[in-house]
C-alpha positions in Angstrom: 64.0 91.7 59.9 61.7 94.3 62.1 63.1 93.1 65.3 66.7 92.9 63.7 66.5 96.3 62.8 65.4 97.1 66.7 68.0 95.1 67.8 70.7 97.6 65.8 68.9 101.0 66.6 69.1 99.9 70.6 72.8 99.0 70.2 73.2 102.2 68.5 71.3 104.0 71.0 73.5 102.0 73.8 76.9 103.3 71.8 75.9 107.0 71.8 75.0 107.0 75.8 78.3 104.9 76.5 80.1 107.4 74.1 78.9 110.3 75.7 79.2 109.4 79.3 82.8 108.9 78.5 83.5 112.5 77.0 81.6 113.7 80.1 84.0 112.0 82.2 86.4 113.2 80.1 85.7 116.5 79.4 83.7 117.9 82.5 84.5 119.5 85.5 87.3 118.9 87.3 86.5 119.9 91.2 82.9 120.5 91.8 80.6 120.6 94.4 78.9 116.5 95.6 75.7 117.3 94.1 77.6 118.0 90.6 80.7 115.5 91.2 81.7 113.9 87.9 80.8 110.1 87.9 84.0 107.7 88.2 82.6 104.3 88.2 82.5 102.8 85.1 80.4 100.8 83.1 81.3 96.8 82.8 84.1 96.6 80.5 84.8 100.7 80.2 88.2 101.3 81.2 88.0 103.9 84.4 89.2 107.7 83.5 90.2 109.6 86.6 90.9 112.9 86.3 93.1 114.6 88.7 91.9 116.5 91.5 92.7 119.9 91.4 93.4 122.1 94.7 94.3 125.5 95.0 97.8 124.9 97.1 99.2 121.6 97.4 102.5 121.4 100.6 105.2 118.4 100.6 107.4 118.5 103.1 110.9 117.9 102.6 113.8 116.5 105.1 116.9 118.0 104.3 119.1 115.7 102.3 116.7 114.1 100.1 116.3 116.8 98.2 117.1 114.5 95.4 113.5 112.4 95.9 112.4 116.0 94.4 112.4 115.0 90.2 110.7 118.7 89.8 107.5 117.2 88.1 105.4 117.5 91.3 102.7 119.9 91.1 103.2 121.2 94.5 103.0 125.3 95.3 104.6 125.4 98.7 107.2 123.8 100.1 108.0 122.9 104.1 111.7 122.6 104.1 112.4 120.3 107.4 113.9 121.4 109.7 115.5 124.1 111.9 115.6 122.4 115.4 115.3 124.6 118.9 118.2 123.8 121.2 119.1 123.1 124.6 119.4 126.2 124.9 116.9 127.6 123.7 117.7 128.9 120.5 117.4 128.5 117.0 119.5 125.7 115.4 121.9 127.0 112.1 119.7 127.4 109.5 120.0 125.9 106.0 120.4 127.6 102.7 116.8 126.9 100.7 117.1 123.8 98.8 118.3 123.9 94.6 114.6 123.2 93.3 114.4 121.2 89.9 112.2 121.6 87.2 109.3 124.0 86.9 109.1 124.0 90.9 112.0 126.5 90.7 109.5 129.2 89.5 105.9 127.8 91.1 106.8 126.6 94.5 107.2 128.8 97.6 109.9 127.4 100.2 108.7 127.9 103.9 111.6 126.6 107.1 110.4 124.1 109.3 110.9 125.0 113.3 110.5 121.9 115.3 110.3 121.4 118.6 108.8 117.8 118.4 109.4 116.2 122.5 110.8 118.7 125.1 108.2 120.0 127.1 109.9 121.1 129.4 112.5 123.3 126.6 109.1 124.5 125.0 108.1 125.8 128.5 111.1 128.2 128.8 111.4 129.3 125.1 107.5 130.2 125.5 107.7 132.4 128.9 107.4 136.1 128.0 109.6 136.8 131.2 112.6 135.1 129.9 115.1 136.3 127.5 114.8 132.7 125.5 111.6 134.2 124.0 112.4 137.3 122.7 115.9 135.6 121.4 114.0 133.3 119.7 111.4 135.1 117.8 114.5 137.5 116.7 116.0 134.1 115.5 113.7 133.1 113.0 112.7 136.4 111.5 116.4 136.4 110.5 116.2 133.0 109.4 113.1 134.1 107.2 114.6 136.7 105.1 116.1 133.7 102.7 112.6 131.6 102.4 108.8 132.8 101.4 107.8 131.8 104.9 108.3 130.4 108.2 106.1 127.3 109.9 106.2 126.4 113.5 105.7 122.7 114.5 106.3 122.5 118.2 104.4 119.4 118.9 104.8 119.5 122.9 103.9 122.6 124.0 101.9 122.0 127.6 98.4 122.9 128.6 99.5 125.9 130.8 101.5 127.3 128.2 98.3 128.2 125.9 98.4 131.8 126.4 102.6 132.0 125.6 102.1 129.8 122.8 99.5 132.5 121.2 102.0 135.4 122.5 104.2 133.8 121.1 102.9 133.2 117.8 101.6 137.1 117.5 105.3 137.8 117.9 105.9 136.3 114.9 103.6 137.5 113.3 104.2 141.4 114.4 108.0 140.8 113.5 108.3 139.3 109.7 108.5 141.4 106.9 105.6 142.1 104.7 105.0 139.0 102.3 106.3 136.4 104.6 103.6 133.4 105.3 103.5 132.0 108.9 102.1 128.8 109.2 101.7 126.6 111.9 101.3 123.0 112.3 98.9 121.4 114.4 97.8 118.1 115.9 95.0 116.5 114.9 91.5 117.3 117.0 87.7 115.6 116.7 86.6 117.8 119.2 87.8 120.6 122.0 90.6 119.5 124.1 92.0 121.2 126.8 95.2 121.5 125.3 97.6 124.4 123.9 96.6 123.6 120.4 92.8 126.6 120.1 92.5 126.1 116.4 90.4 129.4 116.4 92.5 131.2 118.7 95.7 130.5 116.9 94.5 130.8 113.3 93.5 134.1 113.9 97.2 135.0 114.1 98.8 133.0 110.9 98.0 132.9 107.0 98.2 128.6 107.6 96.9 126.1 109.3 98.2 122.9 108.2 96.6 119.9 110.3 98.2 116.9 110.6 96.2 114.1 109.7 98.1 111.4 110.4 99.2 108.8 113.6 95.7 107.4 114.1 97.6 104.8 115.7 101.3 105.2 116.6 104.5 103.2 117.1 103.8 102.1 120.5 99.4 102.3 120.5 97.9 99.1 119.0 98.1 98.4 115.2 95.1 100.2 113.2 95.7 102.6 110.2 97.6 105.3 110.0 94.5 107.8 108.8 91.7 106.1 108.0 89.0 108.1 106.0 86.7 107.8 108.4 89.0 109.4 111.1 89.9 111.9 108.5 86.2 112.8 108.3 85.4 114.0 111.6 88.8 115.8 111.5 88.2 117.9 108.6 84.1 118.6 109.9 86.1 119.6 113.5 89.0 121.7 111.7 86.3 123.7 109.2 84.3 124.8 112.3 87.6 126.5 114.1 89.4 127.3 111.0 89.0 129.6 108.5 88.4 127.8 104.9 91.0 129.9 102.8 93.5 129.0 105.8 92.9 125.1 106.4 95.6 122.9 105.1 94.8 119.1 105.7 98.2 117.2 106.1 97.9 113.2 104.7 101.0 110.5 105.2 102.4 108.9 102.2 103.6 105.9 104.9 103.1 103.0 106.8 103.4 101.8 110.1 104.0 98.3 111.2 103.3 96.4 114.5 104.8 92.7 115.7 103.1 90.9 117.9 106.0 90.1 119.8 108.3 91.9 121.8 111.6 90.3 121.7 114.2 92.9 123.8 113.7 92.7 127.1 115.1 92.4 130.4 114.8 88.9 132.0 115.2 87.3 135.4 116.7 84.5 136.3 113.8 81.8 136.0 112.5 83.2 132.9 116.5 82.2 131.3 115.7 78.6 133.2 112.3 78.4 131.6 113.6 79.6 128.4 116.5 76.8 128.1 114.1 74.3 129.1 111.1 75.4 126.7 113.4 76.2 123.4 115.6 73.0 124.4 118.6 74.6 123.6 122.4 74.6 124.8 123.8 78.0 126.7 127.7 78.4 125.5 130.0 81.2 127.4 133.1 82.9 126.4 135.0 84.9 128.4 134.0 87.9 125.8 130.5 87.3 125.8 129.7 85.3 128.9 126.8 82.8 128.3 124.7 83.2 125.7 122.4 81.1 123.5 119.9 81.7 120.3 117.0 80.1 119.7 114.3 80.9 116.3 110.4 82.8 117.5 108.1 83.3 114.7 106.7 87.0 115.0 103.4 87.7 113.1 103.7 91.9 111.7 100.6 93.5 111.1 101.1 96.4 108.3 98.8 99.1 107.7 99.4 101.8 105.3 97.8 104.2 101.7 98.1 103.0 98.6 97.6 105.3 95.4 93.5 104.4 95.6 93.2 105.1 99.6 95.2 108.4 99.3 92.6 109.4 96.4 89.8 108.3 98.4 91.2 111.4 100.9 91.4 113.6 98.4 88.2 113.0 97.3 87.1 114.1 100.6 89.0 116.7 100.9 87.7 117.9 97.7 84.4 117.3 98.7 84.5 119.2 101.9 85.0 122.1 100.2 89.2 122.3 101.3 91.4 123.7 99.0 94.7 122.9 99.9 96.0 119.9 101.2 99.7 118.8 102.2 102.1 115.1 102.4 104.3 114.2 104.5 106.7 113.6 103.3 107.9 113.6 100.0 110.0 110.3 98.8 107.9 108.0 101.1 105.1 107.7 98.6 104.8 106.3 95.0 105.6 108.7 92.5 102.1 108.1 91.1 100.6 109.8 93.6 101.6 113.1 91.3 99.3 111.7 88.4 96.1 111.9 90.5 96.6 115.5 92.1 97.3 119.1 90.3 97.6 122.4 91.7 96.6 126.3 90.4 99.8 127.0 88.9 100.1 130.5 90.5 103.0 131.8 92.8 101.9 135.4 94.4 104.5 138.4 93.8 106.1 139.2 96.3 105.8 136.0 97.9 102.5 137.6 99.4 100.2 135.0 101.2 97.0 133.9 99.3 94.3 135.9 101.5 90.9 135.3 99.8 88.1 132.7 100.2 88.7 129.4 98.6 86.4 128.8 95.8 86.8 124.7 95.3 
């Protein structure tokens, strides 16, 4: 009976641990320092309880006309309505009315316009130079543009080497120009480590209230398949970014998709022997018409390599993120992820008066 009765006060024992690790879980701190992290590994056979990680600004970016992928749920705070286009001349694209926002995002999310200039170097180069009119246009064209949205973001993703200096002028422009309570942001490539590029994350985040970095592309359409962000990579971005950027201005930009890669590239030019070879290796029969001239088909099997986040990798970067002490994060874009991703990620529900940018230290 003794070592019955040892038997039940150690299962009892066991019970009041397991019961109070889970209200722990439960019940604790949401977004802590490592040291003080709540555990989220369960015992064998407890169900896992996640709680969601709270930040004090979480961006989606949304392409015009899919403003339906928005149910008004989301708990995001700001907005990057994409996008205003420079062009070919060197001025700023018609800009949209702000989208209809559903739900409670009507009242908690700030809308900032997107202006791209994503591949012209060459336009970039021009709109940049101080001695040009194309400048001055430009900066008068988006001020105007600003007067309908909380902010402005500039994503010009070619801007050359030489053109550091105009970038920054540029930029300061901007800045000088917009009326009180506006937020400039900028969006920047992703860096591990200096790079004599246009892209000074000290230089230029002195000038804006945001810095959102994109964290994605690891590997690209055309580079060899590999993931899009892996945490890793994400790692030495984020330890890179906080040494150049202030804390209460760093924004770290995640993808919500995929990328995939063949193995074969089928469209191509050929020469005449490799059309000789390919009749003779497929052993097929070329037809002609006088519409199409002479043609044949023949079946290739193409292995596709797909690398993407799923709801547990995209937690894993928050987690990081969290960890890092960064307070704001951003996704692009919204509609290419599962809408659980919402479930796992909650924001400060605050919207400054006055649409007036956030200024102090993050406290995570």
């Amino acid at each position: 009976m003794r070592r019955l009765r040892n038997a039940g006060l150690a299962i009892g024992l066991l019970a009041t641990l397991a019961c109070s690790t889970a209200n722990e879980r439960v019940n604790g701190p949401v977004m802590e320092k490592k040291s003080k992290a709540a555990k989220e590994s369960p015992a064998r056979g407890e169900a896992a309880v996640l709680l969601p990680l709270v930040f004090n600004e979480v961006w989606g970016y949304l392409m015009k006309g899919e403003e339906r992928e928005l149910s008004g749920a989301e708990p995001l705070t700001d907005i990057g309505y994409f996008s205003v286009p420079i062009t070919s001349k060197g001025v700023l694209g018609t800009p949209p009315a702000p989208p209809a926002l559903p739900g409670v995002l009507r009242a908690r999310s700030r809308v900032h316009l997107v202006i791209t200039e994503l591949s012209n170097p060459a336009l970039t180069h021009f709109c940049l130079n101080p001695e040009l009119s194309y400048r001055k246009r430009l900066v008068d064209d988006i001020v105007r543009a600003s007067i309908r949205y909380d902010g402005v973001q500039v994503d010009f993703e070619s801007v050359p080497a030489d053109d550091a200096k105009n970038f920054l002028g540029f930029l300061g422009e901007i800045r000088k120009s917009l009326p009180t309570g506006k937020i400039l942001s900028v969006a920047l490539p992703p860096r591990r480590k200096p790079v004599a590029d246009a892209y000074d994350y000290a230089a230029i985040s002195a000038l804006v209230d945001r810095v959102i970095i994109m964290a994605y592309d690891q590997h690209w359409r055309t580079s060899r398949p590999g993931p899009v962000g892996s945490v890793v990579w994400l790692r030495e971005i984020i330890e890179f970014a906080e040494r150049n950027v202030p804390r209460h201005k760093l924004v770290v930009g995640l993808p919500l998709y995929g990328r995939a890669w063949q193995d074969k590239t089928l469209a191509r030019a050929l020469r005449g022997h490799h059309i000789d070879n390919l009749v003779s290796d497929k052993g097929v029969t070329p037809a002609y018409t006088p519409e199409s001239g002479c043609h044949f088909r023949y079946s290739e099997q193409v292995t596709v390599n797909v690398y993407y986040d799923d709801i547990n990798s995209t937690r894993k970067k928050l987690e990081l993120c969290r960890d890092s002490g960064i307070g704001s994060t951003a996704f692009w874009r919204i509609g290419q992820g599962s809408t659980e991703l919402w479930s796992i990620i909650s924001a400060v529900p605050i919207r400054p008066s006055g649409n007036s940018p956030i200024t102090g230290e993050v406290k995570p």
